[in-house]
C-alpha positions in Angstrom: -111.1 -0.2 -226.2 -108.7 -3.0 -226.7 -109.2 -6.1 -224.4 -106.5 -6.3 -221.7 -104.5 -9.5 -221.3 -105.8 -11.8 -218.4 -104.1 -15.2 -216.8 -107.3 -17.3 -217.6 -105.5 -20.2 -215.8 -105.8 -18.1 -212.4 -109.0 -19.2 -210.8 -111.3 -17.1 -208.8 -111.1 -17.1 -204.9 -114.8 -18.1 -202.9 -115.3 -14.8 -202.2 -116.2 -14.6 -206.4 -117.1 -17.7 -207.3 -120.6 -16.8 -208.9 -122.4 -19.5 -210.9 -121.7 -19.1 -214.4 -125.4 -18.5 -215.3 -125.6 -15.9 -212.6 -123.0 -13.8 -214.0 -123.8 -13.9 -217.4 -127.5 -12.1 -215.6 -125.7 -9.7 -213.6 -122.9 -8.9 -217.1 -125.9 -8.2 -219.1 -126.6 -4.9 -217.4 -123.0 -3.6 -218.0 -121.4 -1.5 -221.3 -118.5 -2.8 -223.3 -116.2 -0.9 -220.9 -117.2 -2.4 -217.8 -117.2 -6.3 -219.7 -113.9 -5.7 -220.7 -113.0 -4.4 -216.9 -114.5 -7.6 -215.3 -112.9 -10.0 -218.2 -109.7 -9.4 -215.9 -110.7 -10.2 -212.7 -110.5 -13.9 -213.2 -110.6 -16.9 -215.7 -113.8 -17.6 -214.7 -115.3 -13.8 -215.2 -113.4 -13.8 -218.1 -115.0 -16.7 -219.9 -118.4 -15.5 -218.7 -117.5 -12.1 -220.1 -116.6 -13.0 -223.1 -120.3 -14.8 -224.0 -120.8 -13.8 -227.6 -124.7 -13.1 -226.7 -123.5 -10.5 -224.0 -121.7 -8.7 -226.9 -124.7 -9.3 -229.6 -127.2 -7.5 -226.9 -124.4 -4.4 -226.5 -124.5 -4.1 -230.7 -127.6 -4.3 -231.1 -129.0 -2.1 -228.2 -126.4 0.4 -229.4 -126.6 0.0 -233.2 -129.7 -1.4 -234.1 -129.3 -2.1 -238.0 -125.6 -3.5 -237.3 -124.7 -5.8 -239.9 -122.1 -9.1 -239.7 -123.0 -10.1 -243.2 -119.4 -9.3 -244.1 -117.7 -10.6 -240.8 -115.3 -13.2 -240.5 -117.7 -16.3 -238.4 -116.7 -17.0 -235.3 -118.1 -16.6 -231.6 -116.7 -13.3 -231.6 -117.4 -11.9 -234.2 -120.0 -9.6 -231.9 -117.4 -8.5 -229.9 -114.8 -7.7 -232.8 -117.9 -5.9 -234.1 -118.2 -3.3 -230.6 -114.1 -3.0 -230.3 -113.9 -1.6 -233.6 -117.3 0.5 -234.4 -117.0 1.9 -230.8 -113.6 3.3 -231.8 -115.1 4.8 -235.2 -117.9 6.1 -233.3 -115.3 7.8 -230.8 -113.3 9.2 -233.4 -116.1 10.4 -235.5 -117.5 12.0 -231.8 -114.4 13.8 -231.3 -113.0 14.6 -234.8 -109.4 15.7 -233.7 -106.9 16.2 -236.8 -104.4 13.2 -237.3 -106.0 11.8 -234.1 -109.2 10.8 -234.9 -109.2 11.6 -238.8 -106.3 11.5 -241.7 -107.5 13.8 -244.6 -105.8 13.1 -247.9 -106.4 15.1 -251.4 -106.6 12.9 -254.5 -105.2 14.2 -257.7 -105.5 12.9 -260.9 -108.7 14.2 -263.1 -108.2 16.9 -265.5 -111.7 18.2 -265.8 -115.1 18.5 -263.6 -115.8 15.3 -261.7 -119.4 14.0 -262.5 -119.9 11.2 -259.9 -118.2 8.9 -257.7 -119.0 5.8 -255.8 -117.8 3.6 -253.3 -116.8 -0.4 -253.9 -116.3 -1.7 -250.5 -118.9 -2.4 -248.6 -121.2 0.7 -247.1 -121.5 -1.8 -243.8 -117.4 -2.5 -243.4 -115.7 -5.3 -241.9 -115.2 -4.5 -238.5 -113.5 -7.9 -237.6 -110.6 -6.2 -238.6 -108.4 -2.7 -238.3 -107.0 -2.6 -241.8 -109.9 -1.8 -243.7 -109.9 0.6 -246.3 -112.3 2.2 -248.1 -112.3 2.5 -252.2 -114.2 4.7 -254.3 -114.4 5.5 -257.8 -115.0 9.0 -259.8 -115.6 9.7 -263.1 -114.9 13.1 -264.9 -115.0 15.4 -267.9 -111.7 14.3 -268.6 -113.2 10.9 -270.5 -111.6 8.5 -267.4 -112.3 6.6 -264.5 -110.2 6.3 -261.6 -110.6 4.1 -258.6 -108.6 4.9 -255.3 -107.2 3.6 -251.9 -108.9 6.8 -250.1 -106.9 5.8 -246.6 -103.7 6.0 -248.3 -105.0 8.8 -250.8 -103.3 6.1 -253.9 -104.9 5.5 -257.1 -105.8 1.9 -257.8 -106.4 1.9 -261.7 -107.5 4.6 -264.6 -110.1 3.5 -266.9 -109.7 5.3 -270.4 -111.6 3.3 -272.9 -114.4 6.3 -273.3 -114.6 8.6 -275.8 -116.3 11.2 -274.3 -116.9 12.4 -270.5 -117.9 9.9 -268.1 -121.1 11.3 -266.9 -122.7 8.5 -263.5 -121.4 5.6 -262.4 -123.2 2.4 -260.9 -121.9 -0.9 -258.9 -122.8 -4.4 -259.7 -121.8 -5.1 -255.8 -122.8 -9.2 -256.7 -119.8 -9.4 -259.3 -117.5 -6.8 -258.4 -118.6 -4.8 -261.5 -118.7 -1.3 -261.8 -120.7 0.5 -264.9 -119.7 4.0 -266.3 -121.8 5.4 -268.7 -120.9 8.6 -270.9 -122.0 11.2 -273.0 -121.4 9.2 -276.4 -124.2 6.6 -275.1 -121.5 4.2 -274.4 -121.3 2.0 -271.0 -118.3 0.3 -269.6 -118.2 -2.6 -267.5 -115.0 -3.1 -265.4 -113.8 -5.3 -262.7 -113.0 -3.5 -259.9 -110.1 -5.3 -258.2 -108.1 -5.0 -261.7 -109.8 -2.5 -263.7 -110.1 -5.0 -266.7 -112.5 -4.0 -269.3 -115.8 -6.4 -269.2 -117.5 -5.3 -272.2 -119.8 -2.5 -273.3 -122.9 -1.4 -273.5 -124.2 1.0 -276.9 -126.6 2.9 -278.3 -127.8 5.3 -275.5 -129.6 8.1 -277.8 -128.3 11.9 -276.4 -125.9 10.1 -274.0 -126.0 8.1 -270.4 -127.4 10.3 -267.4 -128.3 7.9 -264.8 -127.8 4.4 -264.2 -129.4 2.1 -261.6 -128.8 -2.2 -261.0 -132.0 -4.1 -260.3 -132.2 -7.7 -259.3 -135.2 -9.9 -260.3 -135.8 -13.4 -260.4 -133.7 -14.9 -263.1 -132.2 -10.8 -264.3 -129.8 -8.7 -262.8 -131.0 -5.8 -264.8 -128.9 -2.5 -265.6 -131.7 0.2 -266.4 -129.6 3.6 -267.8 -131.5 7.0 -268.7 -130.4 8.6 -271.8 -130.4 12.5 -272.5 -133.3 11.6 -275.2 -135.2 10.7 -272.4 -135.4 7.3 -272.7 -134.7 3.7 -270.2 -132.8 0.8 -271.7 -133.0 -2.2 -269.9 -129.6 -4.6 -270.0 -129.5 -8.3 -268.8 -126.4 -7.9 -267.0 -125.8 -11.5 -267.2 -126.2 -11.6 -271.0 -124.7 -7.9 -272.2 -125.5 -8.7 -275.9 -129.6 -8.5 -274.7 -131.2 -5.4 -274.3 -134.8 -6.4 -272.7 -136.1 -3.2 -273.6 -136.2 0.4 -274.6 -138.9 2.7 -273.7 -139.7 6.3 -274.0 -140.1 7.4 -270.1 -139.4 11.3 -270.8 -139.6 12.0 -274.6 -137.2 14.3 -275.3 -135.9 15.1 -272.2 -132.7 14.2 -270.4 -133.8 11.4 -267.7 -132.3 13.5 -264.0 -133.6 11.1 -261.8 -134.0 7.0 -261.3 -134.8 5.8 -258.2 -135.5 2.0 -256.9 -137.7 1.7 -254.3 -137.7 -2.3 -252.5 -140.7 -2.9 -253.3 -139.7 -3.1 -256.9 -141.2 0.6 -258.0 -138.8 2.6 -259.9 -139.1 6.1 -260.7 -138.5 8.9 -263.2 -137.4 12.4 -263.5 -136.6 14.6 -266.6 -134.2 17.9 -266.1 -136.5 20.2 -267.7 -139.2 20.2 -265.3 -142.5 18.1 -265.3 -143.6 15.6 -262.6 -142.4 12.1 -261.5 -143.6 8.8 -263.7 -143.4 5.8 -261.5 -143.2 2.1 -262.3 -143.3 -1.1 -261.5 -140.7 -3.2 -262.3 -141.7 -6.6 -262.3 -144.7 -5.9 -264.7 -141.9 -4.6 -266.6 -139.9 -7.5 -266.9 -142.6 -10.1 -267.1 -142.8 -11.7 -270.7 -145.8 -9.4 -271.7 -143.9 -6.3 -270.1 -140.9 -6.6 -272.1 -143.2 -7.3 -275.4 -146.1 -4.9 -275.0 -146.4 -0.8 -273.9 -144.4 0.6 -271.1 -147.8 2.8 -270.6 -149.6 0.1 -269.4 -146.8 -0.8 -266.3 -146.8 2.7 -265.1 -148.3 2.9 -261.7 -148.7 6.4 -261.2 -147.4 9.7 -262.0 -146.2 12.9 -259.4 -147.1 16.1 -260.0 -146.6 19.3 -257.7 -149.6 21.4 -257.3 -148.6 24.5 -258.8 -146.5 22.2 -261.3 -142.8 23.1 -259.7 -140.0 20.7 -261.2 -139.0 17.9 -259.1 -135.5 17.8 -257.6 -135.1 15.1 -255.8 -137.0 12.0 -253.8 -136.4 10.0 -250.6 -138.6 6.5 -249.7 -139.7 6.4 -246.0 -138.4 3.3 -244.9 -141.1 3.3 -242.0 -143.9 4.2 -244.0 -143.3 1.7 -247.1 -145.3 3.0 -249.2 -144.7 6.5 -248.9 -142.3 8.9 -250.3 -140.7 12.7 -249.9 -140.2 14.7 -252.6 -138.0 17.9 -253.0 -139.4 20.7 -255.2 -137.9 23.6 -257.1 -139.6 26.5 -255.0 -138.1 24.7 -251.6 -141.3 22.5 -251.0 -141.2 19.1 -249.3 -144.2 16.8 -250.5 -145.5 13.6 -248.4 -147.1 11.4 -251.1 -149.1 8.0 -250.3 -148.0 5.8 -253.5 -150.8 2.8 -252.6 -153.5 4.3 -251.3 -155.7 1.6 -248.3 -158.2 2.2 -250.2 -157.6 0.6 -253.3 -155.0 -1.8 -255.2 -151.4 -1.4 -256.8 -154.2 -2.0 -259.9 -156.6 0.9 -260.1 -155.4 3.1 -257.0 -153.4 6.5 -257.6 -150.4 7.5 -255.6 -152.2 10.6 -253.3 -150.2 13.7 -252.2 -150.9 14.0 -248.3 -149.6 16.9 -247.4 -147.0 19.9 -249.2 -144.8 21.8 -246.5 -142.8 25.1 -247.1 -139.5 24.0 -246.2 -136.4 26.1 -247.6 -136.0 29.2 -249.7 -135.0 27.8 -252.3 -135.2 24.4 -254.2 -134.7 21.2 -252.3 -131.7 19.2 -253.7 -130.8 17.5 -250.7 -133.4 14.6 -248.8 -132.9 12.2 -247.0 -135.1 9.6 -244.1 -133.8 8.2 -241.6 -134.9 7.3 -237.9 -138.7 8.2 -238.5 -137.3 11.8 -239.4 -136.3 13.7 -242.4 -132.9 15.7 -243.1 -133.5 18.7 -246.0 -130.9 20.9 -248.0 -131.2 23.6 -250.4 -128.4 24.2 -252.5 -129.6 28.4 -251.8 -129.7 28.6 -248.2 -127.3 27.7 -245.4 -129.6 25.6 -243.2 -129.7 22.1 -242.8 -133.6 20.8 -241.1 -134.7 18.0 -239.5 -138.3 17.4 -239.6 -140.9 14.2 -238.2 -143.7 13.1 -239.9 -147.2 13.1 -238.4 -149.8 10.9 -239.4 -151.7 12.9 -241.6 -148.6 13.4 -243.5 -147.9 16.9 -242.4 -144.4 17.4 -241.6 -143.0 19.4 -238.1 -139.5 21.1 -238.2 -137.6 19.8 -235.3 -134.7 21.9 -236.0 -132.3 23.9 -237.8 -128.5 23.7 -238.2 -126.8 27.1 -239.4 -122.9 25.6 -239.3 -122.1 26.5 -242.9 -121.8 29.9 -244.0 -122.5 29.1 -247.2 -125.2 27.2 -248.8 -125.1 23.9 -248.5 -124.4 21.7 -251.6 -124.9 18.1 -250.0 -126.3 15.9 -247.9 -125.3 12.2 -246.7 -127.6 10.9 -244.0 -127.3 6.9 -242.4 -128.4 5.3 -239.2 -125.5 6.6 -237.6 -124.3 10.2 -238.6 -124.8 13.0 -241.3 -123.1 15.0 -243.2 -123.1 18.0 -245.1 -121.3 20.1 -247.0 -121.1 23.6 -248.5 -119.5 25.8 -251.5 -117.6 27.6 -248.4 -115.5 24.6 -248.9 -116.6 22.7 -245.8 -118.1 19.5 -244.6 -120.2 19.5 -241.5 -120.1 16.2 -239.0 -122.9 15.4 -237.2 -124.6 12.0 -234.8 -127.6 11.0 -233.9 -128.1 11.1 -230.3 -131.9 11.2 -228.1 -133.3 14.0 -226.4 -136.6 13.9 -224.4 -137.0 10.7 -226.6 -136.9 12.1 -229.7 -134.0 10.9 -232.2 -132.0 14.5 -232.6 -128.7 15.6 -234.6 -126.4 16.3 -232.5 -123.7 19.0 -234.7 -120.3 17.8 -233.8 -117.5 20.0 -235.8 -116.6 20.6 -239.5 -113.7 19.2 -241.5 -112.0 21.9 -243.4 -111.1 21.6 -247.3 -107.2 22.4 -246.0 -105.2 23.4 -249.1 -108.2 23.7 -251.5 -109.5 26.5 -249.7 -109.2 28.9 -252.9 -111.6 26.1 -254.9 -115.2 26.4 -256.0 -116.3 24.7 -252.6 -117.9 21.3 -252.7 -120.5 20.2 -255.2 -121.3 17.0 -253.2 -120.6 14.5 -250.5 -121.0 11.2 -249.8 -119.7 8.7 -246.9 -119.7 5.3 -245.4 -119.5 4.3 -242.1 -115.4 5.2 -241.6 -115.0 7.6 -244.0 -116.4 10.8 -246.1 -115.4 12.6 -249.4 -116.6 15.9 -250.6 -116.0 16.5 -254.6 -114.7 19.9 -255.3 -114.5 20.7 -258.9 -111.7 18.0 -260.7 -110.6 17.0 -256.9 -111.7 14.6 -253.9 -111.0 15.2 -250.4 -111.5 12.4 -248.6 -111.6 11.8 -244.7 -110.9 8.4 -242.6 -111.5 7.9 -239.5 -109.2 6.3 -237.3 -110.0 2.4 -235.8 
C-alpha cells in the first residue's frame, strides 16, 4: 500500500478547494486505501490527507492495542505504522509461498531442543521494512544459539554449560537473556554479542523454569529447581540471592506464571494443585526474612484432584484465571473473591467445563474468549465466558490431522500446530458481533516431513516457528 508520488506544488482548481478543516471531516470516514487515493489529487488533499490524527484513528479502529513504543517519533509515525502492518496483515491473510511468506530451516543443535524465545520486540518496528526477527533456543546438546530467522543465519552459540540447557528467559530492559540447565547453573548473556555476563549457581535437581519480575528498586529473576524449589536473584546485583524457598518440596517446579498484578504462581510435574503468591509481600524486608507460607495467597486444587497443565490470566476479568487439567477440563477460578480481601479471602473455583478428551496443554485468552488444545485430540476450541463463570464452546477447528501440540494466540492471529508436522494460520475477524477465528491455510514443515512433527510453536507479529525435535522452522512474513 505504498503512497504514490504527488506534485504537492500543483494547487487545487475551485471546483476542490474544500476548507482544510472540512476535509479533514469528510477524510475521516475513508480507509487507508482511499486516503492514500485522495493524497494525489492535489497539494492541498494531500497535506490534509496526510494528518497524522487521520492515520492514528485508522490504527487504532483497526488494531486496537497497536503499539508505537518502539517507533521512530515523528508525525508519521501513525501512518508508517498502517503501511507496514496492513501489508503483514495481507500477507498473513493470504499466505502464498515466497509471496507472502519465506520459510527457512535452521540447523545447528545436536540434540532435543527444550525452549526458545524471541529478543526483538513481540510489538515490531513498523517504521521500517527491514525488520527482522531473532530468537534463541536451547537444547540437549549443552548450547545456546541465537538466529537471524529472516535470513535463517545463526547470530552466536553459547557453550559455557555443562549440561543441557533446559528454559530460557529475557531480561528485555538490558538486552540479557538467562539460560538455565540441568546442573543448576544460569547464564547471563548479551544478546547483541553473546558475551558471557556472569552466572547464577546452586539450583538443587537443576533449572526448570525461569521468570523476570520487576519491583520497585529489584529486577528479580525467580528460577524453579527440579527439587522443587524458587530462588530469587537481584538481577542488578547477581552475587545476591533474596531468597530460597521450598514451593513444591520435592518436586520438579513445571509451571511459573506472573500475573500484573504481582501474583505469581506454581506448578509441580508430578501432579498436585497450583500455590499462588504474592510477590511484593515476598520481596518486602519481612518477606525475604520470614516464611514463604505466610505470603501465599491461595492454593488451586481440581475437584477430583486432576494435575494441573497449564494456566491462562483473563486480561478482562483481572482477577480471574483459566486453568487446563489432565482429564481435558477447563476451570474458571475467581482469585479475590468481592466479598473479601487479598487478606483473608480464598481464590473460588466458579465453574469446571468438560472441554477436550484429553489433558489441556494448550490455553490461551484473548478478545473476551478463550483458545484450548489438547496435545490428544485434533481440535482446536474457542469458547466465551459468561458471567457465572461457565464457559460456551463457540467453535471447533478440525485443520490438523493430528493432535495438536501448540498453541500461540495474540490480538491479532493464532496459531497452532500439530505432530503431523503442520502449523495452522488463523485471524480474528467478527461475525454477528462476536470476535471469531477465521482458519486461513496451514504452513507445511517442507523437507522435515519424515520428523517427529512439532512439539511447540510460538510467533510474533511477522513471523512463527514451530520446534520439531533438534530443528526450527521458522516462517516470515513478507512487509
Amino acid at each position: 500500500m505504498a503512497e504514490v508520488g504527488v506534485d504537492t506544488e500543483s494547487s487545487c482548481s475551485s471546483a476542490l478547494a474544500v476548507p482544510f478543516d472540512c476535509l479533514l471531516e469528510i477524510f475521516g470516514y475513508l480507509d487507508g486505501h482511499d486516503l492514500s487515493k485522495v493524497s494525489r489529487v492535489c497539494k492541498n488533499w494531500h497535506d490534509a490527507a496526510q494528518t497524522p490524527l487521520l492515520w492514528k484513528h485508522l490504527c487504532l479502529q483497526r488494531w486496537l492495542f497497536c503499539n508505537l513504543s518502539n517507533m521512530t517519533p515523528g508525525d508519521q509515525a501513525w501512518q508508517e505504522y498502517y503501511i507496514h502492518r496492513h501489508a503483514v496483515d495481507t500477507s498473513m491473510g493470504r499466505g502464498a509461498p515466497k509471496k507472502d511468506y519465506r520459510a527457512k530451516t535452521l540447523r545447528g543443535h545436536k540434540g532435543q531442543i527444550h525452549d526458545a524465545v524471541y529478543l526483538s520486540k513481540k510489538e515490531v518496528c513498523f517504521d521500517t521494512a527491514n525488520f527482522q526477527p531473532i530468537l534463541a533456543s536451547c537444547s540437549e546438546d549443552k548450547t545456546v544459539r541465537v538466529w537471524n530467522i529472516t535470513e535463517g543465519s545463526e547470530l552466536w552459540v553459547g557453550t559455557e554449560h555443562r549440561s543441557a540447557v533446559t528454559c530460557l528467559v529475557l531480561w528485555e530492559e538490558e538486552s540479557i537473556l538467562c539460560s538455565g540447565d540441568q546442573d543448576g547453573d544460569v547464564h547471563m548473556w548479551d544478546c547483541p554479542t553473546g558475551q558471557n555476563r556472569g552466572s547464577l549457581r546452586g539450583h538443587d535437581g537443576g533449572v526448570t523454569k525461569m521468570v523476570v519480575y520487576k519491583s520497585g528498586g529489584y529486577t528479580v529473576l525467580l528460577a524453579g529447581t527440579g527439587q522443587g524449589d524458587i530462588k530469587m536473584w537481584d538481577l542488578r546485583n547477581t552475587a545476591t540471592c533474596l531468597k530460597t524457598f521450598p514451593a513444591v518440596p520435592g518436586m520438579a517446579v513445571n509451571i511459573l506464571s506472573l500475573h500484573k498484578d504481582r501474583t505469581l504462581a506454581v506448578v509441580s510435574s508430578d501432579g498436585g494443585g497450583m500455590k499462588l503468591y504474592d510477590l511484593e509481600r515476598l520481596l518486602s524486608p519481612e518477606g525475604l526474612m520470614g516464611d514463604a507460607e505466610d505470603c501465599q495467597v491461595g492454593e488451586l486444587e481440581h475437584p477430583s484432584l486432576q494435575h494441573t497443565c497449564c494456566i491462562t490470566w483473563l486480561p478482562w476479568k483481572p482477577n480471574m484465571a483459566a486453568i487446563g487439567y489432565e482429564n481435558g477440563d477447563i476451570g474458571i477460578w475467581d482469585l479475590k473473591p468481592a466479598s473479601s480481601g487479598r487478606e483473608k479471602g480464598l481464590p473460588v473455583l466458579l465453574h469446571t467445563t468438560s472441554a477436550h478428551f484429553g489433558a489441556v496443554r494448550g490455553l490461551s485468552a484473548v478478545h473476551n474468549m478463550l483458545v484450548s488444545a489438547s496435545t490428544q485430540d485434533v481440535h482446536l476450541k474457542t469458547w466465551s465466558l459468561q458471567n457465572d463463570g461457565r464457559l460456551t464452546e463457540e467453535k471447533t477447528y478440525t485443520d490438523h490431522q493430528g493432535p495438536v501440540t501448540g498453541i500461540h494466540v495474540d490480538h491479532y492471529k493464532a496459531v497452532s500446530c500439530s505432530d503431523d508436522f503442520s502449523i495452522r494460520v488463523y485471524q480474528w475477524g467478527r461475525e454477528g458481533g462476536s470476535r471469531v477465528l477465521d482458519s486461513k491455510y496451514t504452513l507445511l514443515g517442507g523437507s522435515l516431513q519424515r520428523a517427529s512433527g512439532f512439539q511447540s510453536v510460538l510467533s510474533d507479529y511477522t513471523s512463527c516457528v514451530g520446534i520439531s525435535g533438534n530443528v526450527l522452522k521458522a516462517y516470515t512474513f513478507t512487509t
